[in-house]
PLY file of the C-alpha trace (Angstrom):
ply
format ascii 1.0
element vertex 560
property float x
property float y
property float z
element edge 559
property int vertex1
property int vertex2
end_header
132.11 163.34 -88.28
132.14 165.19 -91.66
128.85 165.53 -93.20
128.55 165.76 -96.93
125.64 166.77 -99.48
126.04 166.00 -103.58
128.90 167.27 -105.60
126.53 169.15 -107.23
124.82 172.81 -106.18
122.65 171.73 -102.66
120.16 174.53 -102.99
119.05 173.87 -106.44
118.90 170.03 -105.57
116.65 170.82 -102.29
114.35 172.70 -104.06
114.25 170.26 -107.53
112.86 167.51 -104.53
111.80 168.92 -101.35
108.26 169.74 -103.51
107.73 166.48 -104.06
109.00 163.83 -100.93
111.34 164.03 -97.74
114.57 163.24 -99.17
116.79 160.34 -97.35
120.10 160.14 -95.60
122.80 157.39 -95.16
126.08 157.19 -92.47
127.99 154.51 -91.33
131.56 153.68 -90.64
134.70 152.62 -93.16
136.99 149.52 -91.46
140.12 147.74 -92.34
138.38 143.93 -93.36
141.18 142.37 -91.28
141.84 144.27 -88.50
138.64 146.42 -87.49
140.65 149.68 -87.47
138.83 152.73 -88.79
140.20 153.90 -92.20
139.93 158.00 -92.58
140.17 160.08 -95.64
137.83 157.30 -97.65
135.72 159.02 -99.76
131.91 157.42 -99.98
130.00 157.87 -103.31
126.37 156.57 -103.35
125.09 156.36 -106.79
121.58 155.99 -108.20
121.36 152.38 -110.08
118.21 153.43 -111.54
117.65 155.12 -114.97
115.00 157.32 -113.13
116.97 158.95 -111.18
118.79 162.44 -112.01
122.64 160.74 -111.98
124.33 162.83 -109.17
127.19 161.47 -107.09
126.17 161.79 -103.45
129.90 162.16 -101.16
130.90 161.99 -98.22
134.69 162.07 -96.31
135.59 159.47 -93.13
136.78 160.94 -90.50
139.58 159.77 -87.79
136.83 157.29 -86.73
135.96 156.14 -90.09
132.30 157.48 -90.12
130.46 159.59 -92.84
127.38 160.63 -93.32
125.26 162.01 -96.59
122.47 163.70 -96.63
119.77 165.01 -98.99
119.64 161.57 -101.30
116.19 161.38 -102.85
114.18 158.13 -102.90
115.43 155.15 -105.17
117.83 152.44 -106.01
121.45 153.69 -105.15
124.94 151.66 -104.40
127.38 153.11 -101.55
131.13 152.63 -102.00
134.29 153.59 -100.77
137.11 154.97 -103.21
139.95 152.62 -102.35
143.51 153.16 -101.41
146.15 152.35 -103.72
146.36 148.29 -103.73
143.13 147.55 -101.44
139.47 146.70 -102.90
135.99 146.89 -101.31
134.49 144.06 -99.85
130.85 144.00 -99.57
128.97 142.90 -96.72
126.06 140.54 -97.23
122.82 140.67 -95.37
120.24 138.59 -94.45
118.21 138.36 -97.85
121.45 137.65 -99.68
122.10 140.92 -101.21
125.14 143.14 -100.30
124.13 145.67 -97.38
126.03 148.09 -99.17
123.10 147.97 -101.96
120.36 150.59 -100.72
116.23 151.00 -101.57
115.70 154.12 -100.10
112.17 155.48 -99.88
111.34 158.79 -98.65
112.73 160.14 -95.64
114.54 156.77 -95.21
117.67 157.06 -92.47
120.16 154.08 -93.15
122.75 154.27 -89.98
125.94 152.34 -89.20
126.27 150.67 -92.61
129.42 149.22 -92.57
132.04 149.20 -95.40
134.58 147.01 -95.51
138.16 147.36 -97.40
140.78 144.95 -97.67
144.16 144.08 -98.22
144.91 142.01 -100.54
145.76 138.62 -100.48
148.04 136.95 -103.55
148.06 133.45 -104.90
150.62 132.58 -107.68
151.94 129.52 -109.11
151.99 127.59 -112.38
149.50 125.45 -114.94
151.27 122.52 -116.29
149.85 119.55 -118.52
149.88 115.89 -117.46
153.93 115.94 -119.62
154.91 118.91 -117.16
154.83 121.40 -120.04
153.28 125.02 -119.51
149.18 125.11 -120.17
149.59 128.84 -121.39
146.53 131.26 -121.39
144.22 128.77 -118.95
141.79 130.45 -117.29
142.49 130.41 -113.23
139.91 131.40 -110.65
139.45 131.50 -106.90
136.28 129.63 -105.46
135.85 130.46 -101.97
135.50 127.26 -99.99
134.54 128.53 -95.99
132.56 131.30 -95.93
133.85 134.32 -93.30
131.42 135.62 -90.57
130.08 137.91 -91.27
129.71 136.93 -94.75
130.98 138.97 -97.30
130.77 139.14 -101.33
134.06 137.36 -101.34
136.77 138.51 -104.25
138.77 135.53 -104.68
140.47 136.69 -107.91
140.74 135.13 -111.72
143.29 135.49 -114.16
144.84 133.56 -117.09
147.85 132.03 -117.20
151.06 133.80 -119.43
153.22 132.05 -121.81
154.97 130.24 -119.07
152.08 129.06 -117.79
152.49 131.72 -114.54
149.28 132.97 -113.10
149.03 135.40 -110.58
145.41 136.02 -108.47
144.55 139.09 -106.68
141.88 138.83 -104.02
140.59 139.19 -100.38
141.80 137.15 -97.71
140.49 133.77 -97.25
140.55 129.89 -97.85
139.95 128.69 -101.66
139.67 126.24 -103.96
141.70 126.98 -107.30
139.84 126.21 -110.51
141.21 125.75 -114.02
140.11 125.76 -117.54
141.56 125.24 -120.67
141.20 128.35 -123.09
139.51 128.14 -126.40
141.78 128.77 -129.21
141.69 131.95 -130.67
141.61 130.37 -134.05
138.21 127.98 -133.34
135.58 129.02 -134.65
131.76 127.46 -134.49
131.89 124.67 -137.11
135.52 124.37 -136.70
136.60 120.50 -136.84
138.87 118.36 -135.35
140.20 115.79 -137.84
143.23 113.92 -136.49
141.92 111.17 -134.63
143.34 111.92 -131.38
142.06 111.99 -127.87
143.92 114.44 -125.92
142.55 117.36 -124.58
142.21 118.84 -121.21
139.41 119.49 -119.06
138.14 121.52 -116.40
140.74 120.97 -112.95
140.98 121.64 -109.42
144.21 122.42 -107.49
146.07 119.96 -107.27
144.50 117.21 -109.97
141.00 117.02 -109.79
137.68 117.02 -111.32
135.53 116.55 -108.63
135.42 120.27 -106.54
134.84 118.06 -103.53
138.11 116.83 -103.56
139.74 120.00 -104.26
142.48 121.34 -102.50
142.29 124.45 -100.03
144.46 127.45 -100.26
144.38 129.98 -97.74
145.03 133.31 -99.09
146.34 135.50 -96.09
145.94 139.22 -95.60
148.97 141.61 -97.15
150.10 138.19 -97.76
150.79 135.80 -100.96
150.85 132.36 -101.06
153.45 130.62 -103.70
154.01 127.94 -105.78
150.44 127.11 -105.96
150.75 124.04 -109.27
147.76 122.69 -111.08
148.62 119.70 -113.09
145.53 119.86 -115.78
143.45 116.70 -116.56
142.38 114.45 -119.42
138.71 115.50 -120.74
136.48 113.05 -122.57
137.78 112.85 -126.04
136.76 115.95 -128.58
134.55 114.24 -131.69
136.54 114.01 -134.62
136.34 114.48 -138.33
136.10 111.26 -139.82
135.65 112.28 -143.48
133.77 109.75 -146.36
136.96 107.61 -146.65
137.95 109.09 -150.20
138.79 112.72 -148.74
142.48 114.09 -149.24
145.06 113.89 -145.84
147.91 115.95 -145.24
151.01 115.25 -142.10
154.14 117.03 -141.00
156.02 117.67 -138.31
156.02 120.85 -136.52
159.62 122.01 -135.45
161.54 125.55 -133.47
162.45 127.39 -136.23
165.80 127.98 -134.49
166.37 124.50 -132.66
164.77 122.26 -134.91
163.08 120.78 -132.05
160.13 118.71 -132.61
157.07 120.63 -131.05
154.51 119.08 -129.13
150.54 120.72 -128.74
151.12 122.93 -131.80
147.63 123.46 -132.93
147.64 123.02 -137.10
144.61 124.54 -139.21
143.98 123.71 -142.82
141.12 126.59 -143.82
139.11 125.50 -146.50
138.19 128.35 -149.12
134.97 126.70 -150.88
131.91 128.86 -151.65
129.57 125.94 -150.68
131.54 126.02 -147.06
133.20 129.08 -146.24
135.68 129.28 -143.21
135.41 125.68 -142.08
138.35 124.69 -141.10
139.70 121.55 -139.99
142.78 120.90 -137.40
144.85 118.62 -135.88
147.17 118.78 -132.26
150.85 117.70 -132.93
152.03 114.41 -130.89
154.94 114.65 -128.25
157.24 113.93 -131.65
155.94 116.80 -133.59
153.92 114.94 -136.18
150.62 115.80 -136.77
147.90 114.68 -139.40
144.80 115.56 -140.63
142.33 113.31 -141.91
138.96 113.60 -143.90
139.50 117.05 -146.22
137.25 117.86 -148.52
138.28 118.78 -151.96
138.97 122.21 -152.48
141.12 125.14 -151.42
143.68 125.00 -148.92
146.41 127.44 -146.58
147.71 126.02 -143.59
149.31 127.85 -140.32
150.39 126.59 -137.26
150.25 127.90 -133.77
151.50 127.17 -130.13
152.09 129.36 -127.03
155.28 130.70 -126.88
155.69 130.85 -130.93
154.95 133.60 -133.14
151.78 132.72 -135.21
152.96 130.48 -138.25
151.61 130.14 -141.69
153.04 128.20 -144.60
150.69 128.87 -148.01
150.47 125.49 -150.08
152.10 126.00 -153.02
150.80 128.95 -155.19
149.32 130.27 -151.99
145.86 128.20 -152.14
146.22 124.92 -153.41
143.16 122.68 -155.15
143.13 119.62 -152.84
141.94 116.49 -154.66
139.93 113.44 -153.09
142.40 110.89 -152.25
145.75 112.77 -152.06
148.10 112.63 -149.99
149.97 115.78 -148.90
153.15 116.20 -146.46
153.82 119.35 -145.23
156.20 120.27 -142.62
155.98 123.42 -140.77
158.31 125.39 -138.66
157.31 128.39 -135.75
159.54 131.34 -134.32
159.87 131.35 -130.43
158.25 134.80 -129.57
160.04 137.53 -128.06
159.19 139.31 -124.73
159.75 142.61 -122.48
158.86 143.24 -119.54
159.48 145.91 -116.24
157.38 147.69 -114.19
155.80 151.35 -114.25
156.39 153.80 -111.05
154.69 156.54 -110.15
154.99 159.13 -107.38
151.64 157.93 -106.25
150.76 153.90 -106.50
147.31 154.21 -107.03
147.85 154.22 -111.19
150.77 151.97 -110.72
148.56 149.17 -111.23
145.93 149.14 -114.38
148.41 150.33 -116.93
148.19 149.54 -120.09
151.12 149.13 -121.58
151.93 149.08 -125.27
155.10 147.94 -127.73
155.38 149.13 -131.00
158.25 147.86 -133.67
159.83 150.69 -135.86
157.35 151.98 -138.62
157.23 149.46 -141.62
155.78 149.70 -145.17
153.94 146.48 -144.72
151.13 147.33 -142.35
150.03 143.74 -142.81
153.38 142.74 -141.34
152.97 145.07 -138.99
149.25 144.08 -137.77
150.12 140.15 -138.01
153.97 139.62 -137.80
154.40 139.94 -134.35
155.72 143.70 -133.95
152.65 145.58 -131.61
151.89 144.10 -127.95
150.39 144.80 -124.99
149.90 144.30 -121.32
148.13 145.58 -118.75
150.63 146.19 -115.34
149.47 143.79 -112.07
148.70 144.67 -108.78
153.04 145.21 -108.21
152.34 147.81 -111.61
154.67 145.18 -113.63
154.08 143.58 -117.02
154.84 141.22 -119.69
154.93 141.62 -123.24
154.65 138.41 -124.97
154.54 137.52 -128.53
156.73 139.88 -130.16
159.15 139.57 -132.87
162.68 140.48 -133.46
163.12 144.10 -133.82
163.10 147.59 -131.95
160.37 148.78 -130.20
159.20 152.03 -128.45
157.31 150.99 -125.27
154.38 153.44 -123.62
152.32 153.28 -120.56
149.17 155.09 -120.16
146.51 155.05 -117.25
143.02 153.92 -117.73
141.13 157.50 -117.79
138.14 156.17 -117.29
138.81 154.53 -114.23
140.23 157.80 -112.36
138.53 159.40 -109.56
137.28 162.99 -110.93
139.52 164.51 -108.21
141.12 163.91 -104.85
138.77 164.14 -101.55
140.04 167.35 -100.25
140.14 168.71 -104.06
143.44 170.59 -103.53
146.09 167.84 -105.45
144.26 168.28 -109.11
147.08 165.80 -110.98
147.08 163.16 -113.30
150.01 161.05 -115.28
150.58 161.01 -118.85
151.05 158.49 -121.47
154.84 158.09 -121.00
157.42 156.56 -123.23
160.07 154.52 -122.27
162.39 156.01 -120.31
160.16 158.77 -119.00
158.93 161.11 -122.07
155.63 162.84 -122.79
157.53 163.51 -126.59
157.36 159.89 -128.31
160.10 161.31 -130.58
162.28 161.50 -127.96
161.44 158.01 -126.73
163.79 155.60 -126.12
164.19 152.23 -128.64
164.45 148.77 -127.06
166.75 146.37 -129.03
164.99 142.99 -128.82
166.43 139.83 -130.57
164.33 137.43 -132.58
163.40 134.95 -129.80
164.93 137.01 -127.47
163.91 138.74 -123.51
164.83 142.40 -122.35
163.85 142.34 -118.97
163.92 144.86 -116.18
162.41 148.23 -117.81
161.22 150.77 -115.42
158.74 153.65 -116.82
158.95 156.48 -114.52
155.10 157.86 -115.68
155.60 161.56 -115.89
153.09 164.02 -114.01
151.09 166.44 -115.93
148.45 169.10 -114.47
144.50 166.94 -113.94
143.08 169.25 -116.85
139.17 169.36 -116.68
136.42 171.01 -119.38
132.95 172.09 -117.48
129.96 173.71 -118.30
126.00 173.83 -118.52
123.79 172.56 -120.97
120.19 173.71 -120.92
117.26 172.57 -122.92
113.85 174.41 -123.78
111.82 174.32 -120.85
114.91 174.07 -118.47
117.30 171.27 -117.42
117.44 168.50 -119.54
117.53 166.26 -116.72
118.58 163.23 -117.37
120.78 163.83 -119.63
124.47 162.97 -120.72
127.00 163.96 -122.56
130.00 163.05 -124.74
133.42 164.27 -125.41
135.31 162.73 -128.96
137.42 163.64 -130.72
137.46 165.54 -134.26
137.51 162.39 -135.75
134.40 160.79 -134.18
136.76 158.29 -131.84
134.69 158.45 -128.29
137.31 159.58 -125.35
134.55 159.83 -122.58
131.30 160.62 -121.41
129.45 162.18 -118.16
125.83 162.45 -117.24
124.28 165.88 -116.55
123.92 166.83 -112.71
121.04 167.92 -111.28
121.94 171.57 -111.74
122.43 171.22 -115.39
126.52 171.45 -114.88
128.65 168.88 -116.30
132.49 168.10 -116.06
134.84 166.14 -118.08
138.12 165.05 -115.58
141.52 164.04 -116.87
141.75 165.42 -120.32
144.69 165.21 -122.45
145.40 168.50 -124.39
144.27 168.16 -128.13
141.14 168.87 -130.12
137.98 167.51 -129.19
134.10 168.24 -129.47
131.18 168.09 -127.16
127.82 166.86 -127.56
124.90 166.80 -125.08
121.79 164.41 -125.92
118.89 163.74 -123.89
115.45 161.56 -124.50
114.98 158.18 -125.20
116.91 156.34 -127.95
114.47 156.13 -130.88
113.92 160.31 -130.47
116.79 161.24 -129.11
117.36 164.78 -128.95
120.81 166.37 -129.39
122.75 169.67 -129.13
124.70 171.09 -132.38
128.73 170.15 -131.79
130.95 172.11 -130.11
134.61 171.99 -131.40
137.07 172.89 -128.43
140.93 172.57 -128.19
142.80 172.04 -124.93
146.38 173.05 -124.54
147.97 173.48 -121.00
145.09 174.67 -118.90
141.69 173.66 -117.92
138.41 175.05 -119.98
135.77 176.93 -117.93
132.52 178.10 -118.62
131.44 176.18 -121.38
127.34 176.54 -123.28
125.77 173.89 -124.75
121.58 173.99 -125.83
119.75 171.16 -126.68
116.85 172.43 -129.45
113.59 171.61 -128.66
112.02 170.07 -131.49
115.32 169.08 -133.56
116.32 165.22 -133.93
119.69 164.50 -133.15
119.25 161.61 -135.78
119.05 164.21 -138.81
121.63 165.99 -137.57
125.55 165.35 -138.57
128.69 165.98 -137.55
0 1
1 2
2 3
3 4
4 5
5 6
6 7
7 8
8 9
9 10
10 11
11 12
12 13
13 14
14 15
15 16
16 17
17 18
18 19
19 20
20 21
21 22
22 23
23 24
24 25
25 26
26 27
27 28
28 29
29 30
30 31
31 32
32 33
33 34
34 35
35 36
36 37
37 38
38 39
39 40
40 41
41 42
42 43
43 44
44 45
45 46
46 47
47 48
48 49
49 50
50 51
51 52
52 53
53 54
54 55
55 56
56 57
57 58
58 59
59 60
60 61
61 62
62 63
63 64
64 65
65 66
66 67
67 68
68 69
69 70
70 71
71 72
72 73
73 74
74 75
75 76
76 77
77 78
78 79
79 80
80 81
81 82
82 83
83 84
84 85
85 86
86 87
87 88
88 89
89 90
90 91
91 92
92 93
93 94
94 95
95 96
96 97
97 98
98 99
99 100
100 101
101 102
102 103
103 104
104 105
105 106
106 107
107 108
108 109
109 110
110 111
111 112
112 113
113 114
114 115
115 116
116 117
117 118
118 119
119 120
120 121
121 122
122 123
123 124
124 125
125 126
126 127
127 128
128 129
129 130
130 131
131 132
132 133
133 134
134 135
135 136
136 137
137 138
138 139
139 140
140 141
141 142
142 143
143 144
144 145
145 146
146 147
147 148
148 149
149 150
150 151
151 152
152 153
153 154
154 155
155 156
156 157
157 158
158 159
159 160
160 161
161 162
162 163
163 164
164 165
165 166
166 167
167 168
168 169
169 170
170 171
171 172
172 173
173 174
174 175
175 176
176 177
177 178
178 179
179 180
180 181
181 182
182 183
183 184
184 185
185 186
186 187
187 188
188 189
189 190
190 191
191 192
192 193
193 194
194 195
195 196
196 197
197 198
198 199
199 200
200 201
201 202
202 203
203 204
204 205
205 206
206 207
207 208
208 209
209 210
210 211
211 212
212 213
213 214
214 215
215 216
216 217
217 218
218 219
219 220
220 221
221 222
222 223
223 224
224 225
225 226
226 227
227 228
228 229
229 230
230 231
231 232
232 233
233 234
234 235
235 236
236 237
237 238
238 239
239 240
240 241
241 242
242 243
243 244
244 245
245 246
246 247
247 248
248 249
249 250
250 251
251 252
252 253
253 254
254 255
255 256
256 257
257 258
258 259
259 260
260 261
261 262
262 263
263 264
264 265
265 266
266 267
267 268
268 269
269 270
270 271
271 272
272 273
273 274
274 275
275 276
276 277
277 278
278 279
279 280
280 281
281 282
282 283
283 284
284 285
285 286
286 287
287 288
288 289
289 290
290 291
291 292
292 293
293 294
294 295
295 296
296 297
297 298
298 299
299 300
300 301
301 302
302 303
303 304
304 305
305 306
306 307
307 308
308 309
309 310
310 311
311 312
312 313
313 314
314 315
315 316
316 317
317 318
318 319
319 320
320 321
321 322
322 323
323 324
324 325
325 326
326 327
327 328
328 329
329 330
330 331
331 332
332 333
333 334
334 335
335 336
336 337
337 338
338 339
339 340
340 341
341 342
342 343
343 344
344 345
345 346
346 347
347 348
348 349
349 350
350 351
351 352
352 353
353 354
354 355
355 356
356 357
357 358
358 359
359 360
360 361
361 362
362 363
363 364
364 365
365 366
366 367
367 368
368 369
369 370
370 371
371 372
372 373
373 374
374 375
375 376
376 377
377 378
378 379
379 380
380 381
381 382
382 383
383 384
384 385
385 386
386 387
387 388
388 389
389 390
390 391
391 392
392 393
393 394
394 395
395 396
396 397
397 398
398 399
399 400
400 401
401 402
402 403
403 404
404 405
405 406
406 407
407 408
408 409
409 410
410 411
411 412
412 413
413 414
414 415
415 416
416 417
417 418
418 419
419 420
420 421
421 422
422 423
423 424
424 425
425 426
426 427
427 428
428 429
429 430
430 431
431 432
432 433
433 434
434 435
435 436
436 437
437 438
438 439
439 440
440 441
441 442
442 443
443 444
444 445
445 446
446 447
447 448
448 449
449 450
450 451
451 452
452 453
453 454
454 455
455 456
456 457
457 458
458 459
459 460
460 461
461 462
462 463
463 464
464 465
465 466
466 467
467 468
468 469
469 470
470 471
471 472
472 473
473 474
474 475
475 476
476 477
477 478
478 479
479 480
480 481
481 482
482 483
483 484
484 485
485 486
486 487
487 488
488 489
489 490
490 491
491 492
492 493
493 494
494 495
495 496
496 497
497 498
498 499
499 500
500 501
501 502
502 503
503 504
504 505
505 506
506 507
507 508
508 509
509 510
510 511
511 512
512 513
513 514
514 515
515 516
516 517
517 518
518 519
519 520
520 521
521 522
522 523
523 524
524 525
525 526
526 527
527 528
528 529
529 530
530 531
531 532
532 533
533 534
534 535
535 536
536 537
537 538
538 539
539 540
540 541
541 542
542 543
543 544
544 545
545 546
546 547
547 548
548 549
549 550
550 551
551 552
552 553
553 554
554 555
555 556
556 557
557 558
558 559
């Protein structure tokens, strides 16, 4: 069994505690969830939870039989987990007062033994969210309710998502049997004191797999280990009618039809906003849901100051200005206005790696060719993201005709600080499509308006797992606890670290550029702070770095 002390210096850390209290241990064992087997190589961190605590990592490494063990913990609040395999998750264990065993109180000289930590393979559940027509429900959100609890029980992980475009969802989760819930999302465009004002009932509520309210009479779907269960459809239901803007009876009204710019095809559940622009009531808006023939009216507006814009999944965002841009609405009148949307664009692939474990958490980013218009640029449909699934592919929705450049970068704040025997320091870079560091050698994807380019790959290229450490020190000694931040030149925070119990800090991960450091310690309204240090990383790590903290200076009349 491998035995492990804190990632930072042991002697200084024995002799910081071993004044005051015994200090406390913890072992146990690391199992596959499904089968039992012992899982080796699993690096355990247990981490203090409480702000009291110095914030050192305490590691250990499994062995062939899955156990660890870590000594030389001091008393307090701490969490133990496992650093996962690519595509598994940990699965807490619950105990008898409800909490997860994996959660630790450990009081002096405390010896926890055979805690068990579980990690699974994961189990998949896709299908679709469709409306009581058949149409997509597009951006729903879709979670997992576990309906039998396992033995022993465990903090289950059933997965939630959101449904695309298409109305596809895709939950990632442990194994077990569930009960699929769905809920309509809240436009982006309501707002608090937004109003509906078309008379209409429709709207969809809370539903179970297959068609139901009621979660007793939900449907069970068994989510299998390594496994993924398909074609899972939720057909939403009817909520009790949203109240409606009525108006005084002499208001104005305004109707149209909504129609594919392309097709001409009437649209159905376009969402249509008339903002009002009236210093007694700014921002209200009112809005209206077009019928299965397109048509659409709102009722009940105010006089005053109009623009109108359209929206519905699948459709670029839509406006069409009354005429002169904002036009005075009178009591009374009676204004037709037809509207038309743009069917979005979309690209999508997958990003490989030579190791999985980033392949999944990507975010991935598509930008159109440089304009003049930034507005156009912010709000015409040219950027877009997406963040890669547990398969590391993605989907790029909402774009508009035009040529983009495509990158995928990794998550750095998610990364482990280094690999458990320490000897493989690498990381991936933010990679253009088709596998560039150099974005002006980057690729451009052609993508027609209303158009899909599927099928990219992004081959993320490796670069060397660049690190800056170093010691800050304080009057008096080690500023413990203290942390510390790296930005950039600019001010934009990149990441931050807390000081270890030796006064030694690292920063994992780092991209080369220009950056500066900043250690702070005390409580927020006195907050004390060390003068910036400008660095600049190129190919190679930086060693040895000296930071001070003054003793009497306040970091709040201090600038950069």
């Amino acid at each position: 069994m491998r035995i492990a002390f804190p990632i930072a210096a042991l002697p200084l850390i024995l002799c910081f505690y071993a004044a005051a209290q015994p200090l406390a241990s913890v072992s146990g064992t690391v199992v596959d969830l499904s089968t039992g087997a012992p899982l080796e190589n699993i690096r355990v961190r247990v981490v203090p939870v409480s702000d009291t605590l110095p914030s050192v990592e305490y590691t250990a490494v499994s062995d062939r039989e899955g156990r660890f063990s870590i000594l030389g913990i001091p008393p307090g609040r701490y969490g133990a987990r496992p650093h996962v395999p690519p595509r598994r998750f940990f699965v807490p264990i619950l105990g008898d007062n409800g909490r997860a065993a994996s959660d630790l109180f450990l009081r002096s000289g405390d010896h926890v033994e055979n805690l068990r930590l579980q990690i699974a393979r994961p189990a998949v559940i896709t299908g679709r969210v469709v409306g009581d027509d058949g149409e997509p429900v597009a951006f729903a959100r879709v979670g997992a309710e576990l309906a039998v609890q396992q033995n022993p029980p465990i903090v289950a992980r059933g997965g939630f998502g959101q449904s695309d475009e298409r109305g596809m969802y895709r939950l990632v989760g442990s194994p077990g049997k569930y009960k699929i819930l769905v809920e309509p999302a809240k436009e982006d465009s309501t707002y608090e004191g937004d109003l509906r004002a078309d008379g209409e009932d429709f709207q969809y509520g809370p539903t179970y797999f297959p068609h139901e309210t009621q979660v007793e009479k939900a449907g069970i779907v068994e989510a299998l280990p390594d496994g993924e269960t398909t074609g899972v459809e939720i057909r939403m239901t009817h909520a009790p009618a949203a109240t409606n803007h009525v108006g005084d009876g002499k208001n104005a009204m305004a109707e149209g039809t909504v129609v594919d710019s392309v097709t001409g095809k009437p649209l159905s559940h376009a969402r249509v906003t008339f903002g009002l622009f009236n210093m007694d009531a700014p921002g209200r808006a009112y809005y209206a849901t077009s019928r299965a023939d397109g048509t659409y009216r709102v009722t009940g507006l105010p006089a005053g100051r109009y623009t109108a814009f359209a929206s519905r999944p699948s459709y670029l965002g839509g406006s069409i200005m009354l005429p002169s841009f904002v036009r005075e609405l009178k009591d009374g009148e009676h204004a037709t206005l037809d509207l038309q949307l743009a069917p979005e664009g979309v690209i999508s692939g997958r990003v490989v790696a030579e190791i999985d474990i980033i392949a999944a958490g990507f975010l991935v980013e598509a930008t159109g060719a440089p304009r003049e218009k930034g507005f156009e640029m912010m709000f015409g449909g040219h950027m877009g993201m997406s963040i890669t699934d547990d398969r590391g592919e993605f989907r790029i929705h909402g774009l508009a005709g035009d040529r983009y450049r495509i990158r995928a970068s990794v998550d750095r704040r998610g990364l482990p600080s280094a690999n458990v025997d320490d000897s493989s320091e690498i990381d991936y870079g933010p990679t253009y499509y088709r596998g560039t560091l150099d974005e002006s050698a980057a690729e451009w994807v052609e993508l027609p308006a209303g158009g899909e380019v599927n099928g990219l790959e992004i081959r993320s290229v490796r670069i060397p797992n660049l690190h800056v450490k170093g010691r800050l020190t304080s009057e008096g000694g080690t500023p413990s606890p203290a942390r510390l931040q790296l930005p950039t030149l600019n001010g934009q925070l990149v990441t931050e670290t807390w000081l270890a119990a030796d006064g030694t800090f690292v920063f994992w991960h780092m991209l080369p550029g220009q950056y500066q450091i900043l250690g702070y310690r005390g409580a927020p309204s006195h907050e004390l702070r060390s003068a910036p240090l400008r660095i600049e990383i190129k190919d190679s790590s930086i060693d040895g770095i000296e930071l001070a903290i003054p003793a009497e200076v306040d970091a709040r009349k201090q600038k950069l």
